[in-house]
N, C-alpha and C positions, 0 to 999 in steps of 0.2 A: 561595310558588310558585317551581319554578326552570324556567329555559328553558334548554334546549342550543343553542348555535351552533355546527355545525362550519363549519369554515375554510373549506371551499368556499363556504360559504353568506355567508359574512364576505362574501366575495370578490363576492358574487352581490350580494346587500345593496346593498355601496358600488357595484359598477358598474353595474347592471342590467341586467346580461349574464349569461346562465350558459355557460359552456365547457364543451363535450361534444368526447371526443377515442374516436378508435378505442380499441379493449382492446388495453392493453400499449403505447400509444401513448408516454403522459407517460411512462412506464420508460425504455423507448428516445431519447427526446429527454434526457434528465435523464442519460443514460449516457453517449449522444454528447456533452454540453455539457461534462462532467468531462472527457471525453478532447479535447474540442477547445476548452475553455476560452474560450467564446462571451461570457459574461455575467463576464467576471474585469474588475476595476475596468479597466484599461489598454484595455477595450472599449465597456465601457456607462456608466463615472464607477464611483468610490465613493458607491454607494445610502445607505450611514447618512449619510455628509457631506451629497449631495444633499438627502437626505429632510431636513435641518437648514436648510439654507440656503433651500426653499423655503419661504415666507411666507403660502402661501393655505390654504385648509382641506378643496377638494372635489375629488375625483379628476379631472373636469375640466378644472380649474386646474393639478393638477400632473402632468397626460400635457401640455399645451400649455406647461410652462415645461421641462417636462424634453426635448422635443422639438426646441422651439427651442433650448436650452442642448446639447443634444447629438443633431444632427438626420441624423447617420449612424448613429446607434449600434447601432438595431434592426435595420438593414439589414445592416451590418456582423458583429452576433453570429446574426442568422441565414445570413447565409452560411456561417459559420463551424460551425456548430452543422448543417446540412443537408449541410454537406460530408463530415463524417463519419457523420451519416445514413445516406449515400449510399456510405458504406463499409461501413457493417456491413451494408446490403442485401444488398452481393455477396458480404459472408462468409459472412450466413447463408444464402446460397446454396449454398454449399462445404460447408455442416454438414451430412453425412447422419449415421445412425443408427453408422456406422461412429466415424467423427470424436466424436460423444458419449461413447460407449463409451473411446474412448480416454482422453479427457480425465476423464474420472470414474477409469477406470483408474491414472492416473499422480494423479493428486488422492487418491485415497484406497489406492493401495498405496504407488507412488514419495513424493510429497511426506512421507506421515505416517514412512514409515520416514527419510528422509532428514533431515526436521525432529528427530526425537527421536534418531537413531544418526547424527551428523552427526560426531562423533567420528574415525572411522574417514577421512573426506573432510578431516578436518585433517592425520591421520597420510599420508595417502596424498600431501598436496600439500607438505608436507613433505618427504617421503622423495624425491618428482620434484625438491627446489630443491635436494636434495643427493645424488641421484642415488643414493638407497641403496633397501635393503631397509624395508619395516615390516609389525610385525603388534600386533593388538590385544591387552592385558594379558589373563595366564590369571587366574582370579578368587583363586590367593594370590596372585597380584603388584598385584592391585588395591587387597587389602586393607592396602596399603604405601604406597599413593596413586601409583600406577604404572595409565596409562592405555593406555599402550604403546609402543612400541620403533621408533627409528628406527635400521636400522640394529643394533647391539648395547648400543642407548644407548637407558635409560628416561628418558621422560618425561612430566608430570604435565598436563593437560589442564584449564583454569580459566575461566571466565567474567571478564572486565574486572573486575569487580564484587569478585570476588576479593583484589584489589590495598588493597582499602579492610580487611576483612577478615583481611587477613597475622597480625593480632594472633592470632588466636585461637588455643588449643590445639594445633591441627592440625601434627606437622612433617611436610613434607614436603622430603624429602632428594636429591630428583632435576630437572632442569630443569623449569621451567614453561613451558607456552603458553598466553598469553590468549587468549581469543576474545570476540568481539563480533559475536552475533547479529542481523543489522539486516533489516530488509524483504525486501531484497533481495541481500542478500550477507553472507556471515562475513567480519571480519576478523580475524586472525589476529596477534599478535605475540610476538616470543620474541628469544632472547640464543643468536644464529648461534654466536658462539664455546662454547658449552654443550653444545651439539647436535653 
């Protein structure tokens, strides 16, 4: 015979309480807590270290040691966590059908082109720190390993990653620019006096 236990039901089991929350409720709290960082160790203790050091066996025992051992904490991460709540209320007050729209807009035409043709935004910030002209390589000049032109000056366009790679087959005969695609920003590096 087998039994399934989901996790809620763990939950229900040990405490003998069940939690029932609006729809899209725990989303929204779960959302706000990441952004407002409620339950991070420096608010409510490090839980694995805690759950260690507690010595008893039954959930009642370790809501009453955890409480006493850290007797602001809930208080503390829920203000913390309802404060941002309390922000996204207002936003999604701001969101009409217009604001949607937009946002799927720039998500699925700006973002996708800009994440895969981000090329052109190395060349372009480039060409502003020296105050020149650029355009992107015509497809013979790519097949040279020429990404395009600052200026009247090729150069070759590389991931970091690259660097490790130098060995291979490949020459390339023209300045290099690294890049290093991150989360949230490219960085760029290269040999000023090349360019």
């Amino acid at each position: 015979m087998k039994l399934k236990i989901p996790n809620s039901e763990v939950q229900e089991l040990l405490s003998g309480e069940t939690y029932r929350y609006p729809k899209y409720a725990t989303q929204i709290m779960n959302l706000a807590n990441q952004n407002a960082q409620g339950t991070r160790a420096k608010i409510v203790g490090q839980m694995s270290d805690l759950i260690q050091e507690f010595e008893g066996t039954a959930l009642s025992e370790w809501e009453k040691w955890y409480l006493e051992s850290h007797p602001d904490a809930i208080d503390n991460a829920t203000e913390k966590v309802f404060a941002m709540v309390t922000l996204f209320k207002d936003a999604i007050l701001k969101i009409d059908k217009e604001t949607v729209r937009e946002w799927i807009e720039e998500l699925v035409v700006v973002k996708t082109f800009s994440g895969l043709k981000f090329q052109e935004a190395i060349l372009k910030k480039i060409s502003l720190h020296f105050i020149k002209s650029y355009r992107l390589a015509k497809p013979d000049e790519e097949s040279k390993g020429i990404d395009g032109f600052i200026g009247d000056k090729p150069i070759s366009i590389k991931p970091m990653t690259y660097k490790t790679k130098m060995g291979l087959n490949e020459v390339i005969n023209v300045p290099i620019v690294f890049y290093d695609k991150k989360k949230s920003e490219i960085v760029i590096e290269f040999d000023e006096t090349k360019i």
